[in-house]
C-alpha positions as CSV (number, residue, x, y, z in Angstrom):
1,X,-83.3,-30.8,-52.9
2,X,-85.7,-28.9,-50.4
3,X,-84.0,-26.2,-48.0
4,X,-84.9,-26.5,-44.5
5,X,-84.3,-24.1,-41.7
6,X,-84.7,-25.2,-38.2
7,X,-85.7,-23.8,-34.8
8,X,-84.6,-25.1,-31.3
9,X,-81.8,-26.5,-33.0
10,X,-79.8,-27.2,-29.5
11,X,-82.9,-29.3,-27.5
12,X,-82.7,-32.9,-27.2
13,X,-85.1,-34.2,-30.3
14,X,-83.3,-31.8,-33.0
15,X,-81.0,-34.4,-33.9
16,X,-83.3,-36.9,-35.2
17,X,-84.8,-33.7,-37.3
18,X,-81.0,-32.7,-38.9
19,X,-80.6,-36.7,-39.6
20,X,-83.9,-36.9,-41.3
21,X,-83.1,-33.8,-43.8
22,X,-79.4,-34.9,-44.3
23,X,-80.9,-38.9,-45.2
24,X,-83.6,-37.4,-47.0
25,X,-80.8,-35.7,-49.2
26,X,-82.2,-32.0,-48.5
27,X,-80.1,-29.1,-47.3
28,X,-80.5,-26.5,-43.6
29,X,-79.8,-22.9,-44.6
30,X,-80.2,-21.3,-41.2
31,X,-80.8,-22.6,-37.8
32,X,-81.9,-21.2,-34.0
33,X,-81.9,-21.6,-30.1
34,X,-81.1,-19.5,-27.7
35,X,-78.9,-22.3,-26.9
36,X,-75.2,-22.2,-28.7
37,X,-74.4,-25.5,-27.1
38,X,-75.3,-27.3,-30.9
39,X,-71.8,-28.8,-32.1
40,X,-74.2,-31.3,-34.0
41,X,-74.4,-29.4,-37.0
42,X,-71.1,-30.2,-37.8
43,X,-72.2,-34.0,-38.3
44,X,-75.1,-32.9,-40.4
45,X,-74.5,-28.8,-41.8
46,X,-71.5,-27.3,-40.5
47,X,-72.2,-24.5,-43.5
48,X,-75.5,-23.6,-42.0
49,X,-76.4,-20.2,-40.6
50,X,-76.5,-20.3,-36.9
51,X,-78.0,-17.8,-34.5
52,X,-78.7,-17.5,-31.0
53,X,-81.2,-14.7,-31.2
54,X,-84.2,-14.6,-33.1
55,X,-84.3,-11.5,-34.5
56,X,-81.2,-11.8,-36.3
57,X,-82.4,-15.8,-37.7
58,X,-85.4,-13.8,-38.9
59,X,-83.2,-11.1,-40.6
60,X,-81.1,-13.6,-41.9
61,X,-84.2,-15.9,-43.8
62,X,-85.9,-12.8,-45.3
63,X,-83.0,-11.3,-46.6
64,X,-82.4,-15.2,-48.4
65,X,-85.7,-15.5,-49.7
66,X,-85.6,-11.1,-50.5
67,X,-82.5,-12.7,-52.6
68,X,-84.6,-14.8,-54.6
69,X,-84.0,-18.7,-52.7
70,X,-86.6,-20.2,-51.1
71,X,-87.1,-22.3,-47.4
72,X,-89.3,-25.0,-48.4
73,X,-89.7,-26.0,-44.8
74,X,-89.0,-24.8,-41.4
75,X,-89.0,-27.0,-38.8
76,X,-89.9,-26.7,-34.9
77,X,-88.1,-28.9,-32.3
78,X,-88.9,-26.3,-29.6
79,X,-90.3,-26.3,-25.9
80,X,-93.6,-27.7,-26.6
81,X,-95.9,-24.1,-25.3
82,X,-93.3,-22.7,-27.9
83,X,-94.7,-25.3,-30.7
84,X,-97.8,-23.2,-32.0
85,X,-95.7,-20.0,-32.1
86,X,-93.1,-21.4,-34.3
87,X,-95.2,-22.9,-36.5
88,X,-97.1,-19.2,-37.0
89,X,-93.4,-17.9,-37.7
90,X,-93.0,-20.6,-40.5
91,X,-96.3,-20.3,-42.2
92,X,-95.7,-16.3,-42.1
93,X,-92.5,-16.8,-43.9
94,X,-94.2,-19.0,-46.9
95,X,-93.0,-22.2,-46.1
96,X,-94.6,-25.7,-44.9
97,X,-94.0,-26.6,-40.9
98,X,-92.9,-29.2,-39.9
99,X,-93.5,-29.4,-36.2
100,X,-92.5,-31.7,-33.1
101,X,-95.1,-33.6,-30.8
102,X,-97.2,-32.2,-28.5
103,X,-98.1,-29.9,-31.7
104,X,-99.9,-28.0,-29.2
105,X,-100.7,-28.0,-25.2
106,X,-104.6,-27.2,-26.2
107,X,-106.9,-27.2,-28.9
108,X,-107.6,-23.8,-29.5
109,X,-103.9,-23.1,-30.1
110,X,-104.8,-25.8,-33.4
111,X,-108.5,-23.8,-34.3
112,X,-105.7,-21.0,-34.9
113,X,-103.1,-23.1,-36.5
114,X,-105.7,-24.3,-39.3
115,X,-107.5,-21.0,-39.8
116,X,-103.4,-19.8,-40.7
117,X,-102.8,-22.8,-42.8
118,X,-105.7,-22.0,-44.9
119,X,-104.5,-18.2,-44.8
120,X,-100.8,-18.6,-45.6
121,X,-101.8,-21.2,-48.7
122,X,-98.8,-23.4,-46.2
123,X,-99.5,-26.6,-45.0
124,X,-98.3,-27.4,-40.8
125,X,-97.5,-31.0,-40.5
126,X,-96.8,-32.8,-37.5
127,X,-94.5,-36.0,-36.5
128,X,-96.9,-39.0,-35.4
129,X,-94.0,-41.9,-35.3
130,X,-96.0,-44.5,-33.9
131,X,-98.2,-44.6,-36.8
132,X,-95.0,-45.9,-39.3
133,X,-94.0,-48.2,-36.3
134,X,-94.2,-51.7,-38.5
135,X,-95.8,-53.5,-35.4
136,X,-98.4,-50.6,-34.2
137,X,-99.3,-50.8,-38.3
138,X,-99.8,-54.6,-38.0
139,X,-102.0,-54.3,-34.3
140,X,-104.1,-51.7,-36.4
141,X,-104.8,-54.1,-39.0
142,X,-105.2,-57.0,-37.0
143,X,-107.8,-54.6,-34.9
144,X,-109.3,-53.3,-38.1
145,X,-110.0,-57.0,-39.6
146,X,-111.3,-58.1,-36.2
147,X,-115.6,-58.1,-35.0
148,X,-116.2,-54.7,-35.0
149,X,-118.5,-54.8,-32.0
150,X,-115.2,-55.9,-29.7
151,X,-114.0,-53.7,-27.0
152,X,-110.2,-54.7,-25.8
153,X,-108.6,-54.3,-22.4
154,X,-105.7,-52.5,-22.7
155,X,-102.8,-51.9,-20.4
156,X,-100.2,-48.7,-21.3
157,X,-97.1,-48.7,-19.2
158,X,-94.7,-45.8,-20.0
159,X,-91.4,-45.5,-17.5
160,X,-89.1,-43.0,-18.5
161,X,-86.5,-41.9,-15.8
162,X,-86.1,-38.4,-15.3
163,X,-83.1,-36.7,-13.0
164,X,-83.6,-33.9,-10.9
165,X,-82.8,-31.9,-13.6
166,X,-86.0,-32.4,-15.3
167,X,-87.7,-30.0,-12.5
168,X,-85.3,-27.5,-13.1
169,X,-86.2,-27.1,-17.1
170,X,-89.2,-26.3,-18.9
171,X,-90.4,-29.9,-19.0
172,X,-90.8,-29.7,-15.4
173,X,-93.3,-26.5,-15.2
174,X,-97.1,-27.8,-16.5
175,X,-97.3,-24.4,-18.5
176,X,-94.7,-25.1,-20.4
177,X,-94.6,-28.5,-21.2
178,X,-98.1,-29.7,-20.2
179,X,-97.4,-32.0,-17.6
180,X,-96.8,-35.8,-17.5
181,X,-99.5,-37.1,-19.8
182,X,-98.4,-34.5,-22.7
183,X,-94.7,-34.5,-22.6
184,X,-94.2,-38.0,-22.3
185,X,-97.8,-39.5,-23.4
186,X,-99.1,-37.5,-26.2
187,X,-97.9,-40.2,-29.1
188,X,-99.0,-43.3,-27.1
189,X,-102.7,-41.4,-27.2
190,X,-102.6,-40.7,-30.8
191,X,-101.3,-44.2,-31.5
192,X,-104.0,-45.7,-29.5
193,X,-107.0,-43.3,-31.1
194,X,-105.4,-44.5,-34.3
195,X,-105.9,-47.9,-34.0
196,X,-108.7,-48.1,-31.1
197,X,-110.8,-45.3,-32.3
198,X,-112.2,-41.9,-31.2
199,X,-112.6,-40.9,-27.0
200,X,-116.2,-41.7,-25.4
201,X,-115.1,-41.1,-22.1
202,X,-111.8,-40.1,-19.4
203,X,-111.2,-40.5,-15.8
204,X,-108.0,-39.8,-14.0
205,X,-106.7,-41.3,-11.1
206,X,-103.6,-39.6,-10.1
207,X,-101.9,-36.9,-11.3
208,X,-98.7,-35.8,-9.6
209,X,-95.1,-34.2,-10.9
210,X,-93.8,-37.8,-11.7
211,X,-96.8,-39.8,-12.7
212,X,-100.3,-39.9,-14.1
213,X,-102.5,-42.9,-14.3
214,X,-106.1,-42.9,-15.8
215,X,-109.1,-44.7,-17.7
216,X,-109.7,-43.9,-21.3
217,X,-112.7,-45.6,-23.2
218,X,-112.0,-45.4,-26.9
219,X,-114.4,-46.6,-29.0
220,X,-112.8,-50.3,-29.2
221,X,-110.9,-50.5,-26.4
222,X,-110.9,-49.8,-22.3
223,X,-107.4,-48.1,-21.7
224,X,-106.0,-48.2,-18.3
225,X,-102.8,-46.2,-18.5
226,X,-99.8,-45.3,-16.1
227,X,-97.0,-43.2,-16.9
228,X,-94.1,-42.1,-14.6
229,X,-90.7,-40.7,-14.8
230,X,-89.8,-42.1,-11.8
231,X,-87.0,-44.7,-11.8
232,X,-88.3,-46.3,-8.6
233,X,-91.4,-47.5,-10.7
234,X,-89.4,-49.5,-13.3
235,X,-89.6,-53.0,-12.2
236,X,-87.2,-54.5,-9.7
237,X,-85.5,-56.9,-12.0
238,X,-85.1,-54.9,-14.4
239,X,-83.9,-52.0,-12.6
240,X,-81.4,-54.3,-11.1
241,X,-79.8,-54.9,-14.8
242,X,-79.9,-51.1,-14.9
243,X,-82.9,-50.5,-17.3
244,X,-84.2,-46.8,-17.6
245,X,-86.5,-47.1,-19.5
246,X,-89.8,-49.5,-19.7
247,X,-92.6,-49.4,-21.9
248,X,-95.4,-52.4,-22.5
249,X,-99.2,-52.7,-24.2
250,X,-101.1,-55.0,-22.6
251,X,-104.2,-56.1,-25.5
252,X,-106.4,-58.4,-24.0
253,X,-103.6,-60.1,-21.7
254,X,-101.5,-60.8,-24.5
255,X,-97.8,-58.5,-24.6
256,X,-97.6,-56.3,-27.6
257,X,-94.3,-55.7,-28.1
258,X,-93.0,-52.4,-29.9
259,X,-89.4,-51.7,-28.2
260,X,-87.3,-51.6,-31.4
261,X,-87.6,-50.4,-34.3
262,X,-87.9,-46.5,-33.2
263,X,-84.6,-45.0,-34.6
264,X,-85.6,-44.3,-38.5
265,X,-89.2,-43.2,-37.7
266,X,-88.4,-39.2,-37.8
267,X,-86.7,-40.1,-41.2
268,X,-89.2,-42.2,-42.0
269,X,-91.9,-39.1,-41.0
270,X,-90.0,-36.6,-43.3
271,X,-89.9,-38.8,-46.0
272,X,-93.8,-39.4,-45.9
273,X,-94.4,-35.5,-45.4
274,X,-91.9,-35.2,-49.1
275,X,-94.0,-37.1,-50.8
276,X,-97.4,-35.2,-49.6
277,X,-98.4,-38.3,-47.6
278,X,-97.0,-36.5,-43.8
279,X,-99.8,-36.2,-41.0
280,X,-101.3,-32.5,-40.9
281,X,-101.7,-30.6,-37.4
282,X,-105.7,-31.7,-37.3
283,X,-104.7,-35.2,-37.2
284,X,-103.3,-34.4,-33.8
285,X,-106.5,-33.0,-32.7
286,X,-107.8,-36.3,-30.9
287,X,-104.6,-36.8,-28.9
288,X,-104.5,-33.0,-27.8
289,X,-107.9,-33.2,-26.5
290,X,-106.7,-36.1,-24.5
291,X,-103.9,-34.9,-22.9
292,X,-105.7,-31.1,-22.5
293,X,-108.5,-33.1,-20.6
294,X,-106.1,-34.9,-18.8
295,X,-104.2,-31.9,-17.4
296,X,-107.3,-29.8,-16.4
297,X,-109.1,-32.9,-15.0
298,X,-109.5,-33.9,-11.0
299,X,-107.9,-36.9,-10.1
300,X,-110.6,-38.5,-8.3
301,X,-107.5,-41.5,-6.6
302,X,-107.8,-45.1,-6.6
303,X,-111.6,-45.3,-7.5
304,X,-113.2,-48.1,-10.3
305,X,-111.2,-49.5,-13.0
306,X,-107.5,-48.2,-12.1
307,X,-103.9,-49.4,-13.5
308,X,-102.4,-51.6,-10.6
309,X,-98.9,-49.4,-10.8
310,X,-101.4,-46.3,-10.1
311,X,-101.1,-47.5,-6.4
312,X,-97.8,-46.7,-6.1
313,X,-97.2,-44.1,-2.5
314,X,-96.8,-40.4,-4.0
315,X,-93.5,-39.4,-3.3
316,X,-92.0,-36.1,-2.5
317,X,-91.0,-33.5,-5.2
318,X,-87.1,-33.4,-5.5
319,X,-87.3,-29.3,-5.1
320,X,-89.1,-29.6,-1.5
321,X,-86.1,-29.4,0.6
């Protein structure tokens, strides 16, 4: 049994992270958010340590490990510009990281990362859930047994609807969350540099608070993406049955199909990371160059080879009263 402790307990991913330690039959000594709204616990570690101030967490996991116990892991499930902090906190404290997606909003927040890993003797890893996804395994192999001189078309379409609320939180301000293409997008980058191979070139067509739509060519493949938290872009018969939430790969014309299946991959990611097989911080690198590129590039609008959803009308921020 490894002891975990856990930071940004209270945010909306944390459960899957108290779920994977509790199935993975390993205990939480101490947990932190600013946050006290995290009645959770009790379905997972109602004995755990809780604290709404950092300091005191921090007083509190010294004086355990000054006791003679050890935290084997600390995990992050913070506001993504929080991530790379975090992580330093838990390598400082002598144990291994295990840190939420984006794992960073650039990649010189990861040059530091790695030079503390090395440092600290600690490893940092991060959750990449697509890659245990049984069907993104079984496009990756069907990709990697396939002539490797061919370049697919593929089609990413990402809608997940937002409330006003989201403007009003951290996930709404780009320095903090990283905009569109990071907080929502990051994983569908990795999972496409997994299996498509590394970026030759990016192009983005519009960028806006509810939407990004671009051109990636990957070394197999020519990417046109589009993703939006904008309800008004699901599609119409869909939105009638009250969907929320639509995603689709287009390979070559052909569907791939990936909706299910998603609920035991953070499990699945800690039990991976036990066993010494989990996916280190610099395997994020490739996805974090995307989505830094993606956020500091001019969208140049509906020019070349652009996702038919990018022509959407922009619509008005939900704060410009």
């Amino acid at each position: 049994m490894k002891n975990f402790s856990i930071i940004g307990v209270g945010g909306y991913i944390a459960p899957r992270h108290l779920k994977a330690i509790k199935d993975t039959g390993n205990n939480l000594v101490s947990a932190y958010d600013h946050s006290d709204s995290v009645g959770i616990m009790d379905s997972f570690f109602p004995q755990a340590a809780f604290f709404t101030e950092q300091e005191l967490f921090d007083r509190h996991n010294y004086r355990y490990i000054k006791a003679g116990k050890k935290i084997d892991y600390v995990s992050v499930c913070t506001p993504n510009y929080l991530h790379d902090s975090h992580t330093r906190y838990g390598l400082r404290l002598g144990a291994d990281v295990i840190c939420e997606k984006p794992t960073v909003l650039n990649t010189w927040n990861l040059d530091v990362l790695e030079d503390l890993e090395r440092e600290s003797g600690h490893k940092a890893y991060t959750i990449l859930q697509l890659r245990l996804h049984p069907s993104v395994v079984a496009l990756k192999k069907r990709i990697e047994e396939g002539p490797k001189d061919k370049v697919y078309d593929v089609d990413l379409t990402y809608i997940t609807s937002r409330g006003s609320w989201y403007y009003a939180s951290w996930k709404g301000d780009v320095t903090k969350s990283g905009g569109i293409a990071t907080n929502i997008g990051v994983h569908f980058y990795d999972m496409l540099t997994w299996i498509f191979g590394p970026l030759k070139n990016s192009v983005v067509h519009v960028a806006s608070h509810d939407r990004v739509a671009g051109y990636l060519e990957l070394e197999q493949a020519r990417v046109r993406y589009f993703l939006s938290i904008n309800s008004d872009h699901i599609p119409a018969e869909l939105a009638a049955q009250g969907v929320r939430t639509y995603r689709t790969i287009m390979v070559d014309g052909s569907e791939f199909e990936f909706s299910n299946g998603f609920t035991e991959l953070h499990t699945e990611s800690y039990r991976k990371i036990l066993a010494g097989e989990g996916f280190r911080i610099s395997e994020a690198r490739s996805c974090i160059e995307i989505v830094s590129g993606i956020r500091h590039a001019e969208a140049i609008g509906l020019v070349g080879d652009y996702h038919p959803l990018a022509k959407f009308p922009l619509s008005a921020h939900p704060f410009e009263w």
